[in-house]
Structures are given as C-alpha cells and as structure tokens.
mmCIF file of the N, C-alpha and C atoms, coordinates in Angstrom:
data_MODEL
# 
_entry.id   MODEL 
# 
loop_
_atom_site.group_PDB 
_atom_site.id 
_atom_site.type_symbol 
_atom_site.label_atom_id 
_atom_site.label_alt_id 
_atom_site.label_comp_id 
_atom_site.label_asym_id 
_atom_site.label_entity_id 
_atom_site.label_seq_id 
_atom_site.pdbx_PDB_ins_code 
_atom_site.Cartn_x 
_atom_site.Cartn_y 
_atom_site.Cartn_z 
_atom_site.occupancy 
_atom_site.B_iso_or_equiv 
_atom_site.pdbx_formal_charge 
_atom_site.auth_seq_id 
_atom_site.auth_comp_id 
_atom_site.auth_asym_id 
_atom_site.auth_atom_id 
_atom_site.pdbx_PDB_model_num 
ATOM 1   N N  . UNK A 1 1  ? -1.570 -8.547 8.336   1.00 0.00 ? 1  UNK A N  1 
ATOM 2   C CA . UNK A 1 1  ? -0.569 -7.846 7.560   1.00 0.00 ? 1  UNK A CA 1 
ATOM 3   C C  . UNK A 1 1  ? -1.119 -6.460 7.212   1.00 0.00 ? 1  UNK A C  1 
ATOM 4   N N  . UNK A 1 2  ? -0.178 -5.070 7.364   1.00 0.00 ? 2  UNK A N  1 
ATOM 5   C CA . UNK A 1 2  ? -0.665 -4.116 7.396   1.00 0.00 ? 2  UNK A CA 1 
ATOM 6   C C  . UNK A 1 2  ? -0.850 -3.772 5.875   1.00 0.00 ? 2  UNK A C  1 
ATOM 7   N N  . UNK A 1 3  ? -1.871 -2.675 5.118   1.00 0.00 ? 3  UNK A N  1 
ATOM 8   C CA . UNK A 1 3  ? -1.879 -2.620 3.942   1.00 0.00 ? 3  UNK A CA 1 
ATOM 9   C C  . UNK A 1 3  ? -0.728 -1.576 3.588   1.00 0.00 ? 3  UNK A C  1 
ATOM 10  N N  . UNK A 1 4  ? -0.575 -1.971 2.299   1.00 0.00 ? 4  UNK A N  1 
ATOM 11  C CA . UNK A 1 4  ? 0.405  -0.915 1.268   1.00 0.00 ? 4  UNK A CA 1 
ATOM 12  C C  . UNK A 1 4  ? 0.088  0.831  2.179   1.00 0.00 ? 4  UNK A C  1 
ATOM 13  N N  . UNK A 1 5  ? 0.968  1.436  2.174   1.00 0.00 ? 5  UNK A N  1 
ATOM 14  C CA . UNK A 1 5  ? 0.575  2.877  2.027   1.00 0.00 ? 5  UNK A CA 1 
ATOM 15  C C  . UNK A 1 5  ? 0.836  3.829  0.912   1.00 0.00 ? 5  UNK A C  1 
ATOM 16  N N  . UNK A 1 6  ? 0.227  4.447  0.686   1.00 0.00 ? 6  UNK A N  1 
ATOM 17  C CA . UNK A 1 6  ? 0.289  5.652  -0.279  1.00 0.00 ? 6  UNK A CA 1 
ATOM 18  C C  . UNK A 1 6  ? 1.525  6.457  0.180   1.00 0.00 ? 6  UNK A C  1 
ATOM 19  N N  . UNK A 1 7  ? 2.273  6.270  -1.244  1.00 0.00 ? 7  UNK A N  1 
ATOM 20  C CA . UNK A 1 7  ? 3.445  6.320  -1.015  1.00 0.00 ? 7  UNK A CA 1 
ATOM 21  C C  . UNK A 1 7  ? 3.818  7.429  -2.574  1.00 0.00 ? 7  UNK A C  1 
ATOM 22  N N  . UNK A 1 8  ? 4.847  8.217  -2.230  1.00 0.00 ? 8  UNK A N  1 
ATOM 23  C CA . UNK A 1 8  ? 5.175  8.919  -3.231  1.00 0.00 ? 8  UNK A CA 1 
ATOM 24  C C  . UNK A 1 8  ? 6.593  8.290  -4.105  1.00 0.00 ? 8  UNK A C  1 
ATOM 25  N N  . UNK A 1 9  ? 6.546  8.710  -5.439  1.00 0.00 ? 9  UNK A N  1 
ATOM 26  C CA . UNK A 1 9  ? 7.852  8.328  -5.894  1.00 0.00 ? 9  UNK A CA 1 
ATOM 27  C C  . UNK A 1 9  ? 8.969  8.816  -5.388  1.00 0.00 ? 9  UNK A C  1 
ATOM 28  N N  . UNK A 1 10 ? 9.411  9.912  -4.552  1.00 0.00 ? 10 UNK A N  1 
ATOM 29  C CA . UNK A 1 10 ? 10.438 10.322 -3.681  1.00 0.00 ? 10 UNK A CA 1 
ATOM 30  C C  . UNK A 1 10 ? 10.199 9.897  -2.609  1.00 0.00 ? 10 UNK A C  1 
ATOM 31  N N  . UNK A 1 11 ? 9.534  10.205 -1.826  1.00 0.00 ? 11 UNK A N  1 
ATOM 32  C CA . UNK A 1 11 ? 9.565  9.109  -0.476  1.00 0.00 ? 11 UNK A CA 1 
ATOM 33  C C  . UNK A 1 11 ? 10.110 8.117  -0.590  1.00 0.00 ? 11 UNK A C  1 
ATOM 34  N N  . UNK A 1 12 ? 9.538  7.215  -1.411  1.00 0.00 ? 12 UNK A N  1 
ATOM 35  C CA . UNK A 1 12 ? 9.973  5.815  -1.804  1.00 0.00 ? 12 UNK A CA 1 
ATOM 36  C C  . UNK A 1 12 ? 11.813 5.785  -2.565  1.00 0.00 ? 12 UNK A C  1 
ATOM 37  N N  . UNK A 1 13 ? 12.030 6.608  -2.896  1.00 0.00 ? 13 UNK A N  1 
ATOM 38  C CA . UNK A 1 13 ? 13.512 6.640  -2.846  1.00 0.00 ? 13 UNK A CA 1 
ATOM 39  C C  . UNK A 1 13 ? 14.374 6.167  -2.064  1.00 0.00 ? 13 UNK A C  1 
ATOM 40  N N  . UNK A 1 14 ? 13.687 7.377  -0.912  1.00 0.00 ? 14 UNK A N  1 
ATOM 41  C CA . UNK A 1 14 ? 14.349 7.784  0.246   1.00 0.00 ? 14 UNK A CA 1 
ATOM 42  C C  . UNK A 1 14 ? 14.547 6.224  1.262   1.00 0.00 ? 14 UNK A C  1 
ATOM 43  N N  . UNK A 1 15 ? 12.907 5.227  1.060   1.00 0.00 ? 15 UNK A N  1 
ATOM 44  C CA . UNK A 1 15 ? 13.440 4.095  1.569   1.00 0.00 ? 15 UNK A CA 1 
ATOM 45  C C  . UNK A 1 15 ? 13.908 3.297  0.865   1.00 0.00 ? 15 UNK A C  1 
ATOM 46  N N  . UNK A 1 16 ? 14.264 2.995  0.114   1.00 0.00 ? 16 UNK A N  1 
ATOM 47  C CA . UNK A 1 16 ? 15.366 2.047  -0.966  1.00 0.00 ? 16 UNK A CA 1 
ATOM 48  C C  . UNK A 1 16 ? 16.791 3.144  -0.873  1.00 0.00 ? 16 UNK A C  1 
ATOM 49  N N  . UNK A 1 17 ? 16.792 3.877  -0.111  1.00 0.00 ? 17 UNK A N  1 
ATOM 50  C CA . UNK A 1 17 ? 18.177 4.443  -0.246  1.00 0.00 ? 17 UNK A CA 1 
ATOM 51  C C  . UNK A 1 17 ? 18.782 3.944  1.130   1.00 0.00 ? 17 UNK A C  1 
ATOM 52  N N  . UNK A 1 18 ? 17.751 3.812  2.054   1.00 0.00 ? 18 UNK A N  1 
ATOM 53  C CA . UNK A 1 18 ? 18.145 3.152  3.398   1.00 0.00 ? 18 UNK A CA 1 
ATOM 54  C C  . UNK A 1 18 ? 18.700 1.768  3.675   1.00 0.00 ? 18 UNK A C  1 
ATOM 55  N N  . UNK A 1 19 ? 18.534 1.158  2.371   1.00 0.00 ? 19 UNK A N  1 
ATOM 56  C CA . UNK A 1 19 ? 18.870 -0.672 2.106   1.00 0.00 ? 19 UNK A CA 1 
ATOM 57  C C  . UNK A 1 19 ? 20.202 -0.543 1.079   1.00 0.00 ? 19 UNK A C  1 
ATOM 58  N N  . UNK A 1 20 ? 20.686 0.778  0.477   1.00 0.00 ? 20 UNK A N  1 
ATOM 59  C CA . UNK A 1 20 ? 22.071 0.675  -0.632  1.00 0.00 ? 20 UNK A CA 1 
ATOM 60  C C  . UNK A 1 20 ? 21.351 0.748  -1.686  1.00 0.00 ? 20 UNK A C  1 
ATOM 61  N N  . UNK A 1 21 ? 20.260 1.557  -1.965  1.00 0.00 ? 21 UNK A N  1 
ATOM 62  C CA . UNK A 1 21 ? 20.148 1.825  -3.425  1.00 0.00 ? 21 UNK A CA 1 
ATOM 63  C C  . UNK A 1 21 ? 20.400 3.597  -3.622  1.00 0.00 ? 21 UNK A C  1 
ATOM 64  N N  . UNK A 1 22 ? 21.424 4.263  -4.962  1.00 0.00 ? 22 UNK A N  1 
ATOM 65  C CA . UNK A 1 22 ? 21.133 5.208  -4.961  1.00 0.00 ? 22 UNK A CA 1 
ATOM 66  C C  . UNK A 1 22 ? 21.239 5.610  -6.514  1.00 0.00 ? 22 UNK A C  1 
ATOM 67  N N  . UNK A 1 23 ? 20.457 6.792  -6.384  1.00 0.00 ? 23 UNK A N  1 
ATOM 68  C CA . UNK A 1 23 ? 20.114 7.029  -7.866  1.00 0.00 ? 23 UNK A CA 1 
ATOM 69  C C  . UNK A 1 23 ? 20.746 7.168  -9.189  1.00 0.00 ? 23 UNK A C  1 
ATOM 70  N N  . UNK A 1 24 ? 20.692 5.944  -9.924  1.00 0.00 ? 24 UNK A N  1 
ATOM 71  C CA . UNK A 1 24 ? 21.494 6.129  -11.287 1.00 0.00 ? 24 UNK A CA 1 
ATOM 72  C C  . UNK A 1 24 ? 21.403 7.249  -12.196 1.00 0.00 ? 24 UNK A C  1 
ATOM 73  N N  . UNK A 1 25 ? 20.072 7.651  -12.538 1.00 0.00 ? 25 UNK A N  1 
ATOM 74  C CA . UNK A 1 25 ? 19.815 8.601  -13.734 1.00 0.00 ? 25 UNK A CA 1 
ATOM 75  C C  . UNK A 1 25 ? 18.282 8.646  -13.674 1.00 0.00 ? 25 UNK A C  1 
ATOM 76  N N  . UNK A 1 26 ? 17.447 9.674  -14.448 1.00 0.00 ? 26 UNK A N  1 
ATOM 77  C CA . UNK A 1 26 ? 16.282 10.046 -14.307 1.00 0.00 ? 26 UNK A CA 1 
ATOM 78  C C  . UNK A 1 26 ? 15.948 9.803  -15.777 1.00 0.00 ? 26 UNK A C  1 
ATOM 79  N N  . UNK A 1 27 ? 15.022 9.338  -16.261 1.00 0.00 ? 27 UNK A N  1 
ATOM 80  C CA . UNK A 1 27 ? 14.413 9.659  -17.401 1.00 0.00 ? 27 UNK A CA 1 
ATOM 81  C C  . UNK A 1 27 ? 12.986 9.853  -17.803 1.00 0.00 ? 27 UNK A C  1 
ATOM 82  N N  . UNK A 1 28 ? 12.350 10.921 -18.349 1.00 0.00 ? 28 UNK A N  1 
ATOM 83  C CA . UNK A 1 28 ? 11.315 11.544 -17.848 1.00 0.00 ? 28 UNK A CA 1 
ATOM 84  C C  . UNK A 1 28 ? 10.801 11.672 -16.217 1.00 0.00 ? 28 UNK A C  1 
ATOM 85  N N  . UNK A 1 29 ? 9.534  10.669 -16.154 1.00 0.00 ? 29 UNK A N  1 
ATOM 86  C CA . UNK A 1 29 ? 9.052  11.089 -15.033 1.00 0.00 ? 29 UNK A CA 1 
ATOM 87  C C  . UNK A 1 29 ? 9.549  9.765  -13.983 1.00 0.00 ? 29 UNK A C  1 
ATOM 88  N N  . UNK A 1 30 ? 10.444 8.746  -14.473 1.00 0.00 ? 30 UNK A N  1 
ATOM 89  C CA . UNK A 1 30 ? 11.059 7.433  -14.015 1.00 0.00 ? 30 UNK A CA 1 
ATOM 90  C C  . UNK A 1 30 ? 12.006 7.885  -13.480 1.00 0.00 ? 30 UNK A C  1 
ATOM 91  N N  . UNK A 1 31 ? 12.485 7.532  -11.927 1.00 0.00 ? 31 UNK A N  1 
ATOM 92  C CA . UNK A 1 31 ? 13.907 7.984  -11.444 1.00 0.00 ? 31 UNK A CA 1 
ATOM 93  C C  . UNK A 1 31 ? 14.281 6.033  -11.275 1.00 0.00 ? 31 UNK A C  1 
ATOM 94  N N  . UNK A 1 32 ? 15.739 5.832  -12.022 1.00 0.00 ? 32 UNK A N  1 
ATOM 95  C CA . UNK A 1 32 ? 16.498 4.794  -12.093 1.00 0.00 ? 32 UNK A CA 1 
ATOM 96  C C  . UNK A 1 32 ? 17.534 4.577  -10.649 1.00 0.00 ? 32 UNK A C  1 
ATOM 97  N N  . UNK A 1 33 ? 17.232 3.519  -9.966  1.00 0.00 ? 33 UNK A N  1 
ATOM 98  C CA . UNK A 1 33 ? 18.136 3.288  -9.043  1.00 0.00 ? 33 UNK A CA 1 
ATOM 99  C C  . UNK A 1 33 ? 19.071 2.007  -8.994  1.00 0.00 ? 33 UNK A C  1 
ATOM 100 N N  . UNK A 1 34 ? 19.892 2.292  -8.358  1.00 0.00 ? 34 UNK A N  1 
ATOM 101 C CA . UNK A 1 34 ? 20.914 0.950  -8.540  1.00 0.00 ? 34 UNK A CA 1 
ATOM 102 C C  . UNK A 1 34 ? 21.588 0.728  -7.160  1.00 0.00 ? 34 UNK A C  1 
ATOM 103 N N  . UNK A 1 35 ? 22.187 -0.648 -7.026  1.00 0.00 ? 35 UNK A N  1 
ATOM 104 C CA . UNK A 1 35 ? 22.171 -1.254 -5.975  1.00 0.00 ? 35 UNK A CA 1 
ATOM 105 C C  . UNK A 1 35 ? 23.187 -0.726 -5.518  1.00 0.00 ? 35 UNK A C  1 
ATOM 106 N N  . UNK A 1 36 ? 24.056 -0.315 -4.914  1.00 0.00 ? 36 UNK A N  1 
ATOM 107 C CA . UNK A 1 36 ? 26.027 -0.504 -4.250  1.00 0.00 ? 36 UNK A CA 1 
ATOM 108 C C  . UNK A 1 36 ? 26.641 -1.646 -4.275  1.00 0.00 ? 36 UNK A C  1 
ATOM 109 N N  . UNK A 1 37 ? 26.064 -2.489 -3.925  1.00 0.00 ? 37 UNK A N  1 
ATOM 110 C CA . UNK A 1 37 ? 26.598 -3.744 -3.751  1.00 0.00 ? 37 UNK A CA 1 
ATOM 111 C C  . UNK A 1 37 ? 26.143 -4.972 -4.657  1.00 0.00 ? 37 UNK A C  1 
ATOM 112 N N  . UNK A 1 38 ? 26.717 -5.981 -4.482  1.00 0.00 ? 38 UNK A N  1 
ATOM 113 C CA . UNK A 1 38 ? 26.280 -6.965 -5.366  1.00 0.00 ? 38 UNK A CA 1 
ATOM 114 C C  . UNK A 1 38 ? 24.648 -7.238 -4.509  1.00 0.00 ? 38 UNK A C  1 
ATOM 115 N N  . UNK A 1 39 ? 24.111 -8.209 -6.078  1.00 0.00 ? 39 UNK A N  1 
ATOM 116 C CA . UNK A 1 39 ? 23.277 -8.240 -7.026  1.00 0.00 ? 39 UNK A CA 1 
ATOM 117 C C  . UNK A 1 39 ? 23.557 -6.871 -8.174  1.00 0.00 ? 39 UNK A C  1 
ATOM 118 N N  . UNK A 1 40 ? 23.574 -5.978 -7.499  1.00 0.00 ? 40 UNK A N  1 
ATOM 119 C CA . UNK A 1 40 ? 23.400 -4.198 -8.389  1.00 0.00 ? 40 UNK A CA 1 
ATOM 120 C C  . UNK A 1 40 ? 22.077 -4.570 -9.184  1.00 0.00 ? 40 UNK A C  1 
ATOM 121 N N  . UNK A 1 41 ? 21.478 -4.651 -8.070  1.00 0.00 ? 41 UNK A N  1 
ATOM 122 C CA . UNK A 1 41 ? 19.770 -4.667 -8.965  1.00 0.00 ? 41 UNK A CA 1 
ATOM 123 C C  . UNK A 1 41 ? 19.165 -3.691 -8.896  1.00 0.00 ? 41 UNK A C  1 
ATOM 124 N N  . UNK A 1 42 ? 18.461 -2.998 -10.430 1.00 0.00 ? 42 UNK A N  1 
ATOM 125 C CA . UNK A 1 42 ? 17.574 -1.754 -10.572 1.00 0.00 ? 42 UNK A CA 1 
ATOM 126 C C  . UNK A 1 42 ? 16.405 -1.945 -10.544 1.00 0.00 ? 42 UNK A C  1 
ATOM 127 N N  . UNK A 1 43 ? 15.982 -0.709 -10.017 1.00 0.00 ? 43 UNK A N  1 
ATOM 128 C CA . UNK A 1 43 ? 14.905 -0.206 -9.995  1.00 0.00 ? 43 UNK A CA 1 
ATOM 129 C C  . UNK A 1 43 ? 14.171 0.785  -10.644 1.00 0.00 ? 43 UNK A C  1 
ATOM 130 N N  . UNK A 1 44 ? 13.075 0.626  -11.412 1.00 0.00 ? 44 UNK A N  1 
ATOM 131 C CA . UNK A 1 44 ? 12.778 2.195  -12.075 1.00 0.00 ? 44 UNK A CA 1 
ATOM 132 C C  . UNK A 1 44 ? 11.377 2.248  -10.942 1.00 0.00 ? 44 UNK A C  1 
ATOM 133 N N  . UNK A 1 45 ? 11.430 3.930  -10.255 1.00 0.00 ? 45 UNK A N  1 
ATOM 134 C CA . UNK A 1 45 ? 10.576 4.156  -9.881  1.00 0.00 ? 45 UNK A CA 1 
ATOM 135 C C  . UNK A 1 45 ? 9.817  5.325  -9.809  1.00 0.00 ? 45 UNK A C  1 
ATOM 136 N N  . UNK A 1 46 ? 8.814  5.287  -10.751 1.00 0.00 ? 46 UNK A N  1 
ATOM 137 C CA . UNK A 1 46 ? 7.792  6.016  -11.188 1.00 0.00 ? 46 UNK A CA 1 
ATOM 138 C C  . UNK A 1 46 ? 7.775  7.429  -10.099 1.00 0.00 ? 46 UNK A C  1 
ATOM 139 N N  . UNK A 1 47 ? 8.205  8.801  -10.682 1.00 0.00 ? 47 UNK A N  1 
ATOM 140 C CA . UNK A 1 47 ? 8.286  9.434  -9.628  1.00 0.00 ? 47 UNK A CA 1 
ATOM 141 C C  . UNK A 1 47 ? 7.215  10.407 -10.025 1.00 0.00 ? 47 UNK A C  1 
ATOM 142 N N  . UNK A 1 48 ? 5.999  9.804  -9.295  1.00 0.00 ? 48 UNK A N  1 
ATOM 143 C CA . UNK A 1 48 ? 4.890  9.847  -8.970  1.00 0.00 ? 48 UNK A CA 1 
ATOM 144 C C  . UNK A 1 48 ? 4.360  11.249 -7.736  1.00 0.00 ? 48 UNK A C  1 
ATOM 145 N N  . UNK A 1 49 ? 2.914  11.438 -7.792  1.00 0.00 ? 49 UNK A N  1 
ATOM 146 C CA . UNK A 1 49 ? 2.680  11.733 -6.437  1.00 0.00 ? 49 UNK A CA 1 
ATOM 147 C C  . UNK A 1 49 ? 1.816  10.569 -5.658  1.00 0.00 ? 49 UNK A C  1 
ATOM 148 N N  . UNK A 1 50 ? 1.487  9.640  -6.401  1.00 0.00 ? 50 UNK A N  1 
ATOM 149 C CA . UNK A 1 50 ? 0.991  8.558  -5.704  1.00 0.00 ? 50 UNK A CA 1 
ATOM 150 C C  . UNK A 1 50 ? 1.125  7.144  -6.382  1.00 0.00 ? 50 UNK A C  1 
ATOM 151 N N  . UNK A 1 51 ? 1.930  5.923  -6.082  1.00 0.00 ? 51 UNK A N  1 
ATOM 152 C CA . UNK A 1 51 ? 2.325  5.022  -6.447  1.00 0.00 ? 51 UNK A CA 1 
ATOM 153 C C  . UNK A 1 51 ? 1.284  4.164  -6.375  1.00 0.00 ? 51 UNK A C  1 
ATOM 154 N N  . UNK A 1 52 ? 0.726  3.975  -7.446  1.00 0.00 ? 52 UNK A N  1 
ATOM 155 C CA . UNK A 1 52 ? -0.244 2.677  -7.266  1.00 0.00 ? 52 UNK A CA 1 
ATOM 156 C C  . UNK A 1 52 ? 0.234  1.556  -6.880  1.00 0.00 ? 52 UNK A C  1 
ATOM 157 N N  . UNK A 1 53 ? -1.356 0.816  -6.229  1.00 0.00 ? 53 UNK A N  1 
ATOM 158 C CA . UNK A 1 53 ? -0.494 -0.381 -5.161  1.00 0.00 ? 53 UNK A CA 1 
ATOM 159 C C  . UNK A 1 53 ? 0.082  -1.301 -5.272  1.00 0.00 ? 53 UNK A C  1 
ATOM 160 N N  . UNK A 1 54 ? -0.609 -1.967 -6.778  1.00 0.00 ? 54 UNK A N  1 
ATOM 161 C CA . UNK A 1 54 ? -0.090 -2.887 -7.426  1.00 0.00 ? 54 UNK A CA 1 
ATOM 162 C C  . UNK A 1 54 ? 1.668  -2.583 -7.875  1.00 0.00 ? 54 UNK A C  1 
ATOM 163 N N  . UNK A 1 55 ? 1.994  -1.408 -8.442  1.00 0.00 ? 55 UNK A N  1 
ATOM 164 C CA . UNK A 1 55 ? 3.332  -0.845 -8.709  1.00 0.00 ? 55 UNK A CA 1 
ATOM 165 C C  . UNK A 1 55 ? 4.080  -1.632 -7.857  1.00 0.00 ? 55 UNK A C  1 
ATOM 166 N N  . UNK A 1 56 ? 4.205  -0.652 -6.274  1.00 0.00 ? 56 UNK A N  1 
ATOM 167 C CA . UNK A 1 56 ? 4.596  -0.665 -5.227  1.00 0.00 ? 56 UNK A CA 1 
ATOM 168 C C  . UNK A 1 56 ? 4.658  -2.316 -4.867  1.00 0.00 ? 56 UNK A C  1 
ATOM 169 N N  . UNK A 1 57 ? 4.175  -2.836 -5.069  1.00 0.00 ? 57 UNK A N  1 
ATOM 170 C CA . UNK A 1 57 ? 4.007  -4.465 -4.785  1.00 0.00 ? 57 UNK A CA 1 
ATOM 171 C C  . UNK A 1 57 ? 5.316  -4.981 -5.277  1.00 0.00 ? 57 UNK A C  1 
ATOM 172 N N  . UNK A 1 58 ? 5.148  -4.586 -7.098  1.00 0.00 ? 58 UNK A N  1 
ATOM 173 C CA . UNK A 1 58 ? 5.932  -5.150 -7.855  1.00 0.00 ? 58 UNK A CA 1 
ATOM 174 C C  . UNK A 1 58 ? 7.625  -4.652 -7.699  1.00 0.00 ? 58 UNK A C  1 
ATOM 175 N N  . UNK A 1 59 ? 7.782  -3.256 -7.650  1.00 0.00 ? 59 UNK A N  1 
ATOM 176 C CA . UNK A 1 59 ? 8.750  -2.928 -7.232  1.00 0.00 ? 59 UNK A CA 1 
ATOM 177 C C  . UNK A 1 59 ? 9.488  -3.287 -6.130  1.00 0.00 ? 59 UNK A C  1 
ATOM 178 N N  . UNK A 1 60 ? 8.224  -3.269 -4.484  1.00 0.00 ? 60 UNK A N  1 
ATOM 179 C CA . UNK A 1 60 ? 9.384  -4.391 -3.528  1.00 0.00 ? 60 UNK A CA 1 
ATOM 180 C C  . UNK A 1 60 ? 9.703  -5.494 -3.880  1.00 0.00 ? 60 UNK A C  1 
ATOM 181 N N  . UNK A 1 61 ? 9.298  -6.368 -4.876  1.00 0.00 ? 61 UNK A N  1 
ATOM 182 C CA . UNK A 1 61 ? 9.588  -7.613 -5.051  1.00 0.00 ? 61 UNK A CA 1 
ATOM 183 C C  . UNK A 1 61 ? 10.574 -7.688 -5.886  1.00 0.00 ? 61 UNK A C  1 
ATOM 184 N N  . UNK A 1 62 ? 10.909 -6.672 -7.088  1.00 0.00 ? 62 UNK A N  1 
ATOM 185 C CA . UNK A 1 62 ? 11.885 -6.954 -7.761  1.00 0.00 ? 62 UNK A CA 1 
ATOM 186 C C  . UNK A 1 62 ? 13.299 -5.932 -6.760  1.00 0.00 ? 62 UNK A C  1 
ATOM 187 N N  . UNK A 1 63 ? 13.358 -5.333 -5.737  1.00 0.00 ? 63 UNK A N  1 
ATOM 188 C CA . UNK A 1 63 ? 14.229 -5.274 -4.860  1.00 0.00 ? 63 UNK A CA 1 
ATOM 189 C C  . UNK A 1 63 ? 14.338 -6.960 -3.988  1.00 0.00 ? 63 UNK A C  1 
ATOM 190 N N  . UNK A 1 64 ? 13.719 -7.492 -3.831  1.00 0.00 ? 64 UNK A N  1 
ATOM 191 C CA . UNK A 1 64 ? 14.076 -8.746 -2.888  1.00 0.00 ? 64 UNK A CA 1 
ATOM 192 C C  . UNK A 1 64 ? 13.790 -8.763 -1.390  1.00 0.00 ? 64 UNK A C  1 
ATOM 193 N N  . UNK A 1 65 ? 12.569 -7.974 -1.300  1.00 0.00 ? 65 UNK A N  1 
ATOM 194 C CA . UNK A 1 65 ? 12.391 -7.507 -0.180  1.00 0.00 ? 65 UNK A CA 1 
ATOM 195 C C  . UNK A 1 65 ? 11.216 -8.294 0.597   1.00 0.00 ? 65 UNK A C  1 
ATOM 196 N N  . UNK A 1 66 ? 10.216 -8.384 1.253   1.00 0.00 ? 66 UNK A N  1 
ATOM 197 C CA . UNK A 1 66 ? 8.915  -9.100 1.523   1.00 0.00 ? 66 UNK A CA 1 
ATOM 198 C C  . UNK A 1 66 ? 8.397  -7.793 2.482   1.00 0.00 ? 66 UNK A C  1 
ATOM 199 N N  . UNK A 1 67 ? 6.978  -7.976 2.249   1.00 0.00 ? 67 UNK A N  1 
ATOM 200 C CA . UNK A 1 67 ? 6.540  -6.524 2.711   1.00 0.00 ? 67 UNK A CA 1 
ATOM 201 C C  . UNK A 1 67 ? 6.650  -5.856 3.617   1.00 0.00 ? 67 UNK A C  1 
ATOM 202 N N  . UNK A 1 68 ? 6.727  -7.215 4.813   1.00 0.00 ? 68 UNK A N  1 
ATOM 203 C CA . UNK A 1 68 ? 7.499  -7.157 6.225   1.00 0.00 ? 68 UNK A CA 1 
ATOM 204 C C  . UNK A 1 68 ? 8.550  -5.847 6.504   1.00 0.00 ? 68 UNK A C  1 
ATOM 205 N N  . UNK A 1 69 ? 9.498  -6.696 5.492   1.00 0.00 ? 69 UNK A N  1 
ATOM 206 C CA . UNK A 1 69 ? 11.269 -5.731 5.492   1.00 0.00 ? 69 UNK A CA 1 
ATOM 207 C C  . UNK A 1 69 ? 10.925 -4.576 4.934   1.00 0.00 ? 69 UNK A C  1 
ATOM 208 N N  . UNK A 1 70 ? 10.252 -4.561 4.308   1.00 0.00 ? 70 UNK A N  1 
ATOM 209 C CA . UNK A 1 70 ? 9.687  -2.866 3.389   1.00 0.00 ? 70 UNK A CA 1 
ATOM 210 C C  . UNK A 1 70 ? 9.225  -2.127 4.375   1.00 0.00 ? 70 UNK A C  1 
ATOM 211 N N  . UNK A 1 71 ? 8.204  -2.702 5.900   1.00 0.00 ? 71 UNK A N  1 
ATOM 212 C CA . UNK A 1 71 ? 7.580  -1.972 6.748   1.00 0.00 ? 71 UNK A CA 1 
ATOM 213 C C  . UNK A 1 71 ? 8.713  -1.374 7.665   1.00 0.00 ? 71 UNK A C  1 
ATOM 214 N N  . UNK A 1 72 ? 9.459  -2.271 8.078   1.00 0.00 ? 72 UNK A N  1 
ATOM 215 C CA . UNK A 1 72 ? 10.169 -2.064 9.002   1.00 0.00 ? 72 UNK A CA 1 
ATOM 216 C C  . UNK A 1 72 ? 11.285 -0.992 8.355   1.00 0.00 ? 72 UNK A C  1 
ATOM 217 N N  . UNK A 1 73 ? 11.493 -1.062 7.081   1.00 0.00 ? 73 UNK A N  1 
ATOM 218 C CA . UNK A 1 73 ? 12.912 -0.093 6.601   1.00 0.00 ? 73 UNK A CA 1 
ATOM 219 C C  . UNK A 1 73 ? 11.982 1.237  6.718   1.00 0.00 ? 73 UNK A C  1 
ATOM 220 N N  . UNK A 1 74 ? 10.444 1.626  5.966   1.00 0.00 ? 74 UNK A N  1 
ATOM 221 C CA . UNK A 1 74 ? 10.237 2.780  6.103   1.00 0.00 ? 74 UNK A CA 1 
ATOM 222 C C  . UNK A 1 74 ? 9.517  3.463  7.326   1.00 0.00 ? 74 UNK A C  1 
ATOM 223 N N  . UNK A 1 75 ? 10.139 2.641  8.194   1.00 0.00 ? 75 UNK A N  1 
ATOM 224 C CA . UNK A 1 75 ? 9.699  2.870  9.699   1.00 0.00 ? 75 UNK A CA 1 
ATOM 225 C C  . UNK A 1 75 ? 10.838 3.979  9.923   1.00 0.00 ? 75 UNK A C  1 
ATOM 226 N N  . UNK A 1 76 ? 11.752 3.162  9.786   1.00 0.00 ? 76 UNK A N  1 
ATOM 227 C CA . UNK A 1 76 ? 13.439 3.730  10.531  1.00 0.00 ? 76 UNK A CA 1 
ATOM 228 C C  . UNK A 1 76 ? 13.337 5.493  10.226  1.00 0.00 ? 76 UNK A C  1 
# 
C-alpha cells in the first residue's frame, strides 16, 4: 500500500471536489465542505500548506472513502 502524500489543504479540495464535495464556507484557516448528494457529509479541511498524515487519514475516513479510492480519485 502506497504511503499518504504530502498534500496541501487546496489540493485536497480539489480531490474531494472530484467525488461531489463543494465548498460550504471558510472559517479562519478551515475551508468547510459539503456533500451534493445524499449522506451531505462534511468535511472541515485544514487549509494548510501541509496536511499532516494522521489528519489526512482521518479526513478520508470521515468522507467514506478507503485509501485505495483516495489514490485512484487524486490520480484522475
């Protein structure tokens, strides 16, 4: 299994925007995302210049994702 990459808080937008998430509202340095479709599950993601790994872990998981589907979406 390949490791996490160093990943920015916009980058990382950009791939949760590729699965139907788009941005609710910003507060401070947290950009809030929300689903389109049902579940409409959020995300706050630390808009960072570098997402720690553990974060990044926790955040694909509370999208519903497995790290797999995370590789392959920020492939595309």
């Amino acid at each position: 299994m390949p490791k996490l990459p160093l990943i920015s808080g916009k980058e990382l937008v950009k791939v949760f925007a590729k699965v139907g998430y788009e941005i609710d509202h910003q507060t401070g340095s947290h950009v809030i995302l929300r689903q389109k479709d049902a579940p409409h599950r959020r995300l706050t993601i630390p808009n960072h210049n570098e997402i720690a790994k553990g974060t990044l872990r926790a955040i694909i998981r509370e999208a519903g994702l497995t790290r797999e589907e995370f590789f392959e979406i920020q492939e595309k």
